[in-house]
C-alpha positions in Angstrom: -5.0 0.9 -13.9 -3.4 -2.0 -12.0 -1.9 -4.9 -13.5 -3.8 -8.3 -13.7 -1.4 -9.8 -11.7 -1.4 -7.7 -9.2 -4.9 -8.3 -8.6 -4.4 -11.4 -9.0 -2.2 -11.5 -6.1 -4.8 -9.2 -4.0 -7.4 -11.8 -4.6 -5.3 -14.6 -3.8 -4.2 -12.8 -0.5 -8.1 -12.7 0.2 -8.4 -16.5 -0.3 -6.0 -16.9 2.1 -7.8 -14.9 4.7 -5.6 -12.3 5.0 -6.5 -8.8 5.8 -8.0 -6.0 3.3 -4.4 -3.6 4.2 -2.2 -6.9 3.2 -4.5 -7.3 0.3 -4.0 -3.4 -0.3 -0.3 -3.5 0.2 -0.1 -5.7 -3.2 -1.4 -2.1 -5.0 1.0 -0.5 -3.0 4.0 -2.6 -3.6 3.3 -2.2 -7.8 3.1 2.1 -7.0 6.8 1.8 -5.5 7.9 -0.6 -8.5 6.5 2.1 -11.5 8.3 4.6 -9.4 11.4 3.0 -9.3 10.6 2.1 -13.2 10.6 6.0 -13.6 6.7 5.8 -15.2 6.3 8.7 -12.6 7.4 10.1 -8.8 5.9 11.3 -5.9 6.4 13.9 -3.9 6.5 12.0 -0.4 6.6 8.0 0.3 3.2 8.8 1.9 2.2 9.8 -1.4 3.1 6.8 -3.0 1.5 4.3 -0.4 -1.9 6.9 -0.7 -1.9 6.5 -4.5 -1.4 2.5 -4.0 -4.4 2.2 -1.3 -6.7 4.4 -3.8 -5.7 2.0 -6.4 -6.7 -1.3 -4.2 -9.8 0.4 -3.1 -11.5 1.1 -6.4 -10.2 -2.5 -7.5 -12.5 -3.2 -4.9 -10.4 -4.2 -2.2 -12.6 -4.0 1.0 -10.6 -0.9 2.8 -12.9 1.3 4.1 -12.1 4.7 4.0 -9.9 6.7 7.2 -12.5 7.4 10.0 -12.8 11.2 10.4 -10.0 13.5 12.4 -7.4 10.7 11.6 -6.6 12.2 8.1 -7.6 15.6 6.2 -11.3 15.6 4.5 -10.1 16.5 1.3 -8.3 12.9 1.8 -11.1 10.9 3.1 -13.6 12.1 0.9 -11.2 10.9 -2.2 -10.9 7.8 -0.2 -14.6 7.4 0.6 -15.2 7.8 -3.6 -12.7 5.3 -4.3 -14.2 2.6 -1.9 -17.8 3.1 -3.4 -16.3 3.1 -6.9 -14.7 -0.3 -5.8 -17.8 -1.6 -4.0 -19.9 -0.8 -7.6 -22.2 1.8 -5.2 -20.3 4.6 -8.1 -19.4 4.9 -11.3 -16.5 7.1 -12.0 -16.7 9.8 -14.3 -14.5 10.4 -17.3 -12.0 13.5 -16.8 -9.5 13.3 -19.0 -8.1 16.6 -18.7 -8.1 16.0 -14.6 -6.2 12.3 -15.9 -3.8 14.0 -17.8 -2.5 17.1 -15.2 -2.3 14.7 -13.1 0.1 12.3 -15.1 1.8 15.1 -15.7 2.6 16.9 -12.1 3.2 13.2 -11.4 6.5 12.8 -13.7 8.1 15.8 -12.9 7.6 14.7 -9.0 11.1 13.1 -7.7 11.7 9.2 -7.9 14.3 8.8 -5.0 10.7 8.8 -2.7 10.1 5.1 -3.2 14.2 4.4 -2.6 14.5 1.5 0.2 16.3 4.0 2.6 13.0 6.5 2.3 10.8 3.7 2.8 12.0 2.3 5.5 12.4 6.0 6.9 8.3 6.3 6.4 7.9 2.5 7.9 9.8 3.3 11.4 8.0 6.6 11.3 4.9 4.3 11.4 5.5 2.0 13.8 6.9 4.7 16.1 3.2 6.3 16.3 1.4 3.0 17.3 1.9 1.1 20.5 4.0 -2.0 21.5 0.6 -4.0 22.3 -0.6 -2.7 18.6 2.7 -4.2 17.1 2.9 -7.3 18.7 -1.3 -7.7 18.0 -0.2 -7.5 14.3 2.9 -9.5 14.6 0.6 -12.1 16.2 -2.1 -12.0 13.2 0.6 -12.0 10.6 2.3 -15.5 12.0 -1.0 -16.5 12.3 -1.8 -16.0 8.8 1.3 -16.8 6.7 1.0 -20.2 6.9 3.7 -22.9 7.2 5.5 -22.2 4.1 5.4 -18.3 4.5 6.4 -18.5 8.0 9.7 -21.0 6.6 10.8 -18.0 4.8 10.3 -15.5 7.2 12.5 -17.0 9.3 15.4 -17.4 6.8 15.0 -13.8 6.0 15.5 -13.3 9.8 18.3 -15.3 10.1 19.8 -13.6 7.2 19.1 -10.5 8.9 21.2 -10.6 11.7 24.1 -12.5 9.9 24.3 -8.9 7.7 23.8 -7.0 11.5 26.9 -9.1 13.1 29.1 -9.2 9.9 
């Protein structure tokens, strides 16, 4: 169950007309902190960013599920329940036994996934698969959207960027 504040911050990311995936990336962001908390692993950093998106879509973030082909069916079918549990078309059902095995394969799964140097691993492997036009589109959108104040900081964590790259 996610934290109030993290939907909090979801919802306040909406206000601000920013996209569902920023929205989502909230949910996401509190999956990486419990890992690093040791509440439980994950096998992969993809596993970690799938559990966080499940999370934001049956908080009823608007994500719609991956089209067909892009990921497996057994993925988008889990993905397509969340979304309608999220959109109130579902209710979920109860399975505590299902809740529990899963806690439990989740704690013995390692913790180092959701280490900076594995996510940022998983985050180039990203961006290498989508085109320079798709990452300046998004670059665009994102200085569009931040706002004066968010765009301020952006630019000192820039600038402190390449003053760690030169020293």
């Amino acid at each position: 169950m996610p934290d109030r504040k993290t939907i909090a911050r979801a919802l306040k990311d909406k206000r601000e007309g920013k996209s569902p995936s920023t929205q989502a990336g909230e949910f996401v962001r509190e999956e990486i902190e419990e890992i690093r908390r040791g509440e439980h692993g994950a096998r992969s950093t993809r596993q970690a960013i799938a559990i966080g998106l499940s999370e934001a879509r049956k908080a009823g973030v608007d994500l719609p599920p991956p089209r067909k082909g892009k990921v497996k069916e057994s993925t988008r079918k889990s993905a397509e329940y969340a979304y309608e549990v999220g959109q109130g078309e579902r209710v979920p059902k109860r399975r505590p036994k299902v809740s529990k095995a899963v806690s439990r394969v989740l704690k013995a799964e390692p913790k180092d996934t959701a280490s900076p140097a594995a996510l940022s691993r998983q985050t180039r492997r990203a961006a290498s698969r989508r085109t320079a036009e798709e990452r300046s589109a998004a670059a665009k959108k994102a200085a569009r959207t931040k706002g004066p104040e968010g765009r301020r900081r952006a630019a000192q964590k820039a600038a402190r960027t390449r003053a760690e790259r030169r020293a």
